[in-house]
C-alpha positions in Angstrom: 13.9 -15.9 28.7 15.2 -18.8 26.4 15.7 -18.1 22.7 15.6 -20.6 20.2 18.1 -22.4 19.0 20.0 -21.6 15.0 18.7 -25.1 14.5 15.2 -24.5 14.8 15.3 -20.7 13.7 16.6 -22.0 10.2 13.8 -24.4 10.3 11.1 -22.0 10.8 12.7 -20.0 8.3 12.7 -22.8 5.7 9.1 -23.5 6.2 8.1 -19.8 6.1 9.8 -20.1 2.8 7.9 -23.0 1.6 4.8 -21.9 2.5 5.5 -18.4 0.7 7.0 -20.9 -2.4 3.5 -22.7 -2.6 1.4 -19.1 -2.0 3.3 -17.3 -5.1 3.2 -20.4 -7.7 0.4 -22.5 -6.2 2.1 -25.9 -6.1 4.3 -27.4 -3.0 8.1 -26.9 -4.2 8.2 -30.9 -3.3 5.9 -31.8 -6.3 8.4 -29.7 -8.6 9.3 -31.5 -11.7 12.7 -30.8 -11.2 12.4 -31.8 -7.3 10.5 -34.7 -8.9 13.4 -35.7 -10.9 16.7 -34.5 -8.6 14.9 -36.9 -5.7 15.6 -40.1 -7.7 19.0 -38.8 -8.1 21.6 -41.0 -6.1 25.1 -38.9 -6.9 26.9 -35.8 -7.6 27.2 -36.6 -11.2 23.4 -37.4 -11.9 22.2 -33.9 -9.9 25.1 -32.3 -12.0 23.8 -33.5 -15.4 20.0 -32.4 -14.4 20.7 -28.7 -13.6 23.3 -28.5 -16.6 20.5 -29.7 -18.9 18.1 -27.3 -17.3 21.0 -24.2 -17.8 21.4 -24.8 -21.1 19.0 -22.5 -22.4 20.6 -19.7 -20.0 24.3 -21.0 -21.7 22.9 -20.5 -25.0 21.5 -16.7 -24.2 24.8 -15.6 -22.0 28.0 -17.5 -23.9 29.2 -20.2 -21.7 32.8 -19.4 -20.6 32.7 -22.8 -17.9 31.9 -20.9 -15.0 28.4 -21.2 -14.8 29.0 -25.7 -14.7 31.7 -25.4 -12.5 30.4 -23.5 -9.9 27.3 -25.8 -10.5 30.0 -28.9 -9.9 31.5 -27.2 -6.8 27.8 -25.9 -5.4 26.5 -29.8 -5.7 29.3 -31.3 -4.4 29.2 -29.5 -1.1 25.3 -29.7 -0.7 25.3 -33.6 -1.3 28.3 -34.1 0.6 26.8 -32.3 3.5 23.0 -33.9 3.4 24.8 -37.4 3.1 26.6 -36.9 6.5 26.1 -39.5 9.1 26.9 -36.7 11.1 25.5 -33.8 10.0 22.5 -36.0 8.6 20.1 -35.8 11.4 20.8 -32.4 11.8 19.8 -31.1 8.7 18.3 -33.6 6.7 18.4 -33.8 3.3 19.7 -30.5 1.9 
């Protein structure tokens, strides 16, 4: 009896997800204007700057105390650091 490996479990996972993403809103999260824009995006700092623009309205309701754009920052930085890994790259792909 083989079971499958955590590689290919997460990426069944991740597909059942999108799929259930494109049921529930009716479009494929890849032709998401903010996927749209974040895929041109070429550095921590330009990702950053997107999903601070696109917080702002959620700043403005709360009170912005910094938490909310540095765990942004720190969030970022790990995910791009890990989907630009030569070694983790083929792996997982782009994060």
């Amino acid at each position: 009896m083989s079971h499958p490996s955590p590689s290919s479990s997460f990426n069944l996972l991740f597909e059942i997800a999108l799929q259930n993403y494109e049921k529930q809103t009716g479009m494929k999260l890849v032709d998401h204007p903010l996927a749209k824009q974040l895929e041109i995006c070429n550095s921590v700092d330009c990702i950053t700057a997107i999903l601070q623009e696109k917080a702002q309205p959620f700043r403005e309701l709360r009170g912005d105390d910094g938490k909310l754009t540095k765990s942004l920052q720190s969030t970022v930085h790990v995910l791009y650091t890990v989907s630009t890994s030569t070694a983790l790259g083929e792996g997982i792909g782009l994060v």
